[in-house]
Structure formats: structure tokens, C-alpha cells
N, C-alpha and C positions, 0 to 999 in steps of 0.2 A: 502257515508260519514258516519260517526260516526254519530250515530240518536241523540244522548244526549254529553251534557260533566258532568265529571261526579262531585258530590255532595260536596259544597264547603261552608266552616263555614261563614253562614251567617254577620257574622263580620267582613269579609275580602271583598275588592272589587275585583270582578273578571274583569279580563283586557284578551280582546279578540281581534285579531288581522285577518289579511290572506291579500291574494289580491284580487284585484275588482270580484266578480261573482265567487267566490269560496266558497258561500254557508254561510258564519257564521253569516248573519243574524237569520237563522231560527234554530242556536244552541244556538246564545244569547238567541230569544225570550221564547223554551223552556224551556231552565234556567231560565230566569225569571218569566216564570208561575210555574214553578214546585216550586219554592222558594220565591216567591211572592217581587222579585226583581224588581228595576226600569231599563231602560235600558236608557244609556246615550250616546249619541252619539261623534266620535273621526274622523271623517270625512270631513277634511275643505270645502267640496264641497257643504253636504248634510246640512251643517248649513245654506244656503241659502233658502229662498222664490224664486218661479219663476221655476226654473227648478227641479221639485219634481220628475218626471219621469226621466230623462236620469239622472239623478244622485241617481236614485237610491233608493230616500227614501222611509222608510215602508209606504207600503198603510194603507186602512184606517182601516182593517181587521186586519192589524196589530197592530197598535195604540189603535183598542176596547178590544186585549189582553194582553196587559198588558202598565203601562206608559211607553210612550218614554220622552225625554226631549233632548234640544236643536239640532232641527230638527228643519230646515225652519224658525227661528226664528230672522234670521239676511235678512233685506231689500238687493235683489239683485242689490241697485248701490251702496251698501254701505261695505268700508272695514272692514276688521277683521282678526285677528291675533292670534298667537298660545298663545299671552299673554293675550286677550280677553278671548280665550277658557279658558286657566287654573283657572283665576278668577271666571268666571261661572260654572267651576266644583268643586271648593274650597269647596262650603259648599256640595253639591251632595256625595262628596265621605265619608263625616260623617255622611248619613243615616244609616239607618238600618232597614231592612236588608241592609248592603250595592249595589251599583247598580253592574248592566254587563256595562261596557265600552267598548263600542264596534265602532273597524274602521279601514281604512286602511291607517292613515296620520301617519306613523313612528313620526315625530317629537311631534305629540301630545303626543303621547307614552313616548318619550322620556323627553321631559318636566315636565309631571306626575309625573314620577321616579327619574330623578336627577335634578329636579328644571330647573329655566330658569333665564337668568338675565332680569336685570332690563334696556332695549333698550330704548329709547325713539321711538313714533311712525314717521312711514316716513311726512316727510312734504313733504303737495299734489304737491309744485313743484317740489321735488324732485320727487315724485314719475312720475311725466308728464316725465321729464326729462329721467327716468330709462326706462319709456314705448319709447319714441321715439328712445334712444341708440338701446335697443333690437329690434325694429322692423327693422334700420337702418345696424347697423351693425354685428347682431345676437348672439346667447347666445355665440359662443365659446371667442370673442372678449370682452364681457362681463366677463366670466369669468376668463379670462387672465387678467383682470384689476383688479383682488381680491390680495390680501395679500396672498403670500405663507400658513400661518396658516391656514386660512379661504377658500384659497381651497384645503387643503388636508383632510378637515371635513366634507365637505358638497357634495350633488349630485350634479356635475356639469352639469350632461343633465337635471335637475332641473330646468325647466324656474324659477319658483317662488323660489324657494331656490337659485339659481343665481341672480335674479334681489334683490330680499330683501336681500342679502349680499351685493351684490353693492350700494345699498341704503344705507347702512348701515356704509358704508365707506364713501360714498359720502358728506354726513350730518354727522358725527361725526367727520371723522377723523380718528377711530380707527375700524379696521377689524373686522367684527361678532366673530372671536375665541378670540380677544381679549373681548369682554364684556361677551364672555361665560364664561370664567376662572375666570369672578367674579358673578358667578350662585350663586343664595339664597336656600334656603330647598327646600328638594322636598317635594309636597305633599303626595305621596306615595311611599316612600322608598325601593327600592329590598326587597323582602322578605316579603314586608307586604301586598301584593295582590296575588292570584293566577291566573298564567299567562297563559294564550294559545294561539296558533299558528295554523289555518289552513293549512296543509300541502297537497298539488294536484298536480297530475303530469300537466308537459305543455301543451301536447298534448289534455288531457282532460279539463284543464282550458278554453287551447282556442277554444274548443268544445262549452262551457257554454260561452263565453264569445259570440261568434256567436249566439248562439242560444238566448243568454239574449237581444242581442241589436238585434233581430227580435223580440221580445217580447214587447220591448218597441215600436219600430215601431205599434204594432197592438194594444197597449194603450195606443198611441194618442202621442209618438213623436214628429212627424212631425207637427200636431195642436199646441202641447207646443210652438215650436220652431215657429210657424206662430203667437202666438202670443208674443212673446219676439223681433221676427223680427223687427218691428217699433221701437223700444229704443235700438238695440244690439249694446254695443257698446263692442270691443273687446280684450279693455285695461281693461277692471273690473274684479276683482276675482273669482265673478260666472261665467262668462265667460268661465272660463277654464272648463267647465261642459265637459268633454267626447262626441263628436258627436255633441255639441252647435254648435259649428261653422259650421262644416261641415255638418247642416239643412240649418244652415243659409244660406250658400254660394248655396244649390241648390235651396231656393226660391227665392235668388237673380240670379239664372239664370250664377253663374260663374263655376257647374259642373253639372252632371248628376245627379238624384237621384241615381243610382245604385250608380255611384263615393261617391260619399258623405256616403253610408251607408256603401260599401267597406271602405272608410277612418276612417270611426269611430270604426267601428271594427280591423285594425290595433292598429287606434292610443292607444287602449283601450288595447290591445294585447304587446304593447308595453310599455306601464303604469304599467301592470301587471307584467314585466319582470324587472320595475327596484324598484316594489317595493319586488318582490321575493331576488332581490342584497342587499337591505335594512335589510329585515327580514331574510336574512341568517348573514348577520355581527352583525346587532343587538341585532339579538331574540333568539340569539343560545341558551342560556339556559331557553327557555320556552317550556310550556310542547306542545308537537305536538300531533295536531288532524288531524290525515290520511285522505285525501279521497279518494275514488278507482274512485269513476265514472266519 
């Protein structure tokens, strides 16, 4: 990979993107020691407390160089939303030096840039409600119950982007594309950040993404996951932690440890491949950072 990205007017915020285990942590971080930048995190996963390893967040090595911010700072039973985020990044992106935004949630990204509307949040029964449909009758049935608009805009192998559209309709009345078409400002407008995109072939992503999730295995995975085991409950947003589950399911004895670390490195393999679908319709005009390895 590209060892640096390269030198960008402190007054601008740099917006950094890639898929899971494709390295752009350790380009943000240099970026922000060489410029004495904050790094801010874009990662609906890693905003959680509780699973800091399989999801990924900077160690603690990281964090002594240089500030991160909103990391781990949201309690794992507790919701959160991309309209959460953009509020908490609101004043963040008027420092200076401005920070690195760095993550792999396209729709953070995409909120940033052309605003978001004004949703109200799901109410808990409806959300109870969206968790029992999906578990019952599965995301494609889910998403066949959306508004024609509202699914020709969103990921529909998107659990969480499928059920919170559904929610959304469900408690409104009106389709997630209908309250998007009345989007507010964005906070940072095309052209006024510099963009990049981790760019890695597949074969060598899912190289690293293998070898990433034996790396957490051997920095205590499987202990995180034994201690979340007592409260997991599998309808919560940290939940969806990549490999959460499938620890959980082998200390409950319903696979093998082998099955469970084969599934997490799929399902991770698989995440990777549609957030690669994401950031090619997306991000096409952001500048790409190659990697060979």
C-alpha cells in the first residue's frame, strides 16, 4: 500500500474511506501525526463500548498517537443513528487543523456531503416489531414491503438499511426516499474536503481479512466475546459486530469453534464485497489509494 496519503491544506477535512481490513487506518493515523490532525471516526460499529476488538477499534498505541474521537463512546444496549453521528461531528469538522474522517459506513459519508433529513427516531415498538418481522420472515420479504423509491436507493442485502427503511415507513407512513428529497445542508459539501478511497484487489483483501480475524482471535476475541456472552442479545446494533455472533454461538455450544471463525471470516468477506458495490457507485470521483499487497 501506499505508505502516506499525500499533503493536504490543513483547512480542509480529509474524508477517508475503503472496506473492512484494507489497511486505511494506519494512513489516517500517519496523516494525522505528520499534520497534527484529530481522527474522527465514520464507522457505525466501532462507535460502540463492549466489542473493541472484533470491531476493530484503534488500540491503545494508537490512540497515545495521535486524538481519536468517537470511538466506543456510545453504551452497547444503547441505539444510534447516522443522525446521532452527524450531530457529533458538526462542531469536529470546524477544527483546525481540520480532522481525518475516517470509516467504512458509506451512508456516514454520504450524510456528511449531502445532508440528511430530518427522520424522526424509530419508536422501541416499532423497532421490537421490525426485529421479530426480520427474524420471521427474512430481509428479502422485508424489503419487498418498501416503496418502490426507497428500494431503488438503498442496499437491499442491507439488514440494517432494510429494517430502518422499513421502520421508517412503518411509523410514518411515508418511504425513507420520500423524507430524503427533503434533505437539509450538508455539512461538508462536494469539493470542500479531500476525498480518498482505499483501492485492493480481492483476492488480497480476503488475504488480510483472514489473517485480520486470526489476529483478533490471538488478542483475546474469543474472551471479549465470553464476556458479552451473558447480556447478548442479538436484536442490538452492536450486535452486528462481524464474528459477535458467531463466538457467541460456539460458547453456546450451537457450532464448532472452527465453524464460527470459518463464518466470521466469510460473513466479513462478504461485507467487504458489498461495501466494494457501495464505493464504486459512490465514490467514483474520489481520489484512489492503490494497494498491491
Amino acid at each position: 500500500m501506499d505508505s502516506r496519503l499525500p499533503d493536504a491544506d490543513p483547512g480542509r477535512p480529509v474524508l477517508l474511506s475503503g472496506c473492512t481490513a484494507s489497511g486505511k487506518s494506519a494512513l489516517a493515523l500517519e496523516l494525522a501525526q505528520r499534520q497534527g490532525r484529530e481522527i474522527v471516526n465514520a464507522d457505525a460499529l466501532q462507535v460502540y463500548d463492549g466489542w473493541r476488538i472484533l470491531t476493530a477499534r484503534p488500540d491503545d498505541a494508537d490512540l497515545a498517537a495521535a486524538p481519536h474521537l468517537l470511538y466506543g463512546h456510545v453504551g452497547y444496549r444503547e441505539t444510534y443513528s447516522v443522525g446521532d453521528w452527524l450531530r457529533e461531528v458538526a462542531p469536529l469538522v470546524a477544527r483546525r487543523p481540520a480532522p481525518v474522517i475516517i470509516g467504512g459506513t458509506g451512508l456516514y459519508f454520504q450524510a456528511l456531503m449531502k445532508g440528511l433529513a430530518d427522520i424522526p427516531p424509530t419508536d422501541p415498538d416499532i423497532r421490537a416489531e421490525a426485529n421479530g418481522r426480520l427474524a420471521e420472515d427474512g430481509l428479502a420479504a422485508m424489503a419487498d414491503a418498501l416503496d418502490p423509491e426507497t428500494r431503488s436507493r438503498i442496499d437491499l442485502l442491507n439488514p440494517a438499511r432494510v429494517q430502518r427503511a422499513w421502520e421508517v415507513l412503518r411509523q410514518t407512513g411515508r418511504g425513507l426516499a420520500s423524507w430524503q428529497d427533503e434533505t437539509g445542508p450538508a455539512l461538508v459539501p462536494p469539493g470542500a474536503a479531500d476525498c480518498f478511497v482505499v483501492q485492493i484487489g480481492r483476492d488480497a483483501l480476503n488475504a488480510r481479512i483472514d489473517r485480520r480475524f486470526d489476529a483478533m482471535m490471538a488478542a483475546g476475541a474469543l474472551e471479549e466475546a465470553r464476556r458479552m456472552e451473558p447480556d447478548w442479545d442479538p436484536d442490538r446494533q452492536s450486535s452486528r459486530a462481524i464474528g459477535a455472533r458467531e463466538l457467541v454461538g460456539a460458547i453456546r455450544g450451537s457450532m464448532s469453534m472452527a465453524e464460527a471463525i470459518e463464518a466470521a471470516k466469510l460473513a466479513t468477506r462478504q461485507y467487504a464485497k458489498r461495501q466494494r458495490t457501495w464505493m464504486r457507485s459512490k465514490m467514483g470521483s474520489w481520489i484512489a489509494v492503490t494497494s498491491q499487497n
